[in-house]
N, C-alpha and C positions, 0 to 999 in steps of 0.2 A: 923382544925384537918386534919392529913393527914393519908393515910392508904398505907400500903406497899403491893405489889403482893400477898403476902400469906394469907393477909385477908379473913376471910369469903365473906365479900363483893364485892370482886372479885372474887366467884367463879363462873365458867363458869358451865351449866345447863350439867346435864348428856346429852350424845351422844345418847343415847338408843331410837330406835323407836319403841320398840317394838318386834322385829325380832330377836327372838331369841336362834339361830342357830348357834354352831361351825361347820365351814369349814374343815374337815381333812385334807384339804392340806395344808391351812394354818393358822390352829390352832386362827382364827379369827372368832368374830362372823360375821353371813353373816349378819346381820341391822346396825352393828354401827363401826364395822371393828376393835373392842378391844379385848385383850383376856382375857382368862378366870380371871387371875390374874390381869387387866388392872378392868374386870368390878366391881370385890368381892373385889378389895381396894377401889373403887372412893369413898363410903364417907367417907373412913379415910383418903385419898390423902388429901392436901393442896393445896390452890388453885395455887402454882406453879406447882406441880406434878400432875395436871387437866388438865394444860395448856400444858403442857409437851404431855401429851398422846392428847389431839385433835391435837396436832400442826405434829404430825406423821400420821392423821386418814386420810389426802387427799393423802398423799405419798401410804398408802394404799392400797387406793381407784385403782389411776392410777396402781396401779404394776396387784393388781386384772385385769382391764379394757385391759392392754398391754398384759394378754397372759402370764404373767409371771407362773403362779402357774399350767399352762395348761401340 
């Protein structure tokens, strides 16, 4: 049996720590760096459109980290 990316079984675990905080600068929460609309879709996402939004969460991270949003 095989299973294609969008499976349930390949969905990737929510990003959420807990921290639950938008940033007004940049419209991110400050624990898992998704936005408002990134977090209130995850369980209707499919697990490509899961994969899609972690796969931006380190780009993120680093832009937060560089001073970008300062």
């Amino acid at each position: 049996m095989t299973t294609n990316d969008s499976s349930p079984l390949n969905d990737p675990p929510s990003p959420c720590v807990g921290v639950c905080v938008i940033a007004p600068k940049t419209q991110w929460c400050e624990g898992c760096y998704r936005t408002l609309d990134e977090i209130a879709g995850w369980w209707d996402y499919n697990s490509d459109q899961k994969h899609a939004v972690i796969a931006q969460l380190d780009d993120r991270l680093v832009r937060i980290m560089s001073g970008a949003f300062d």
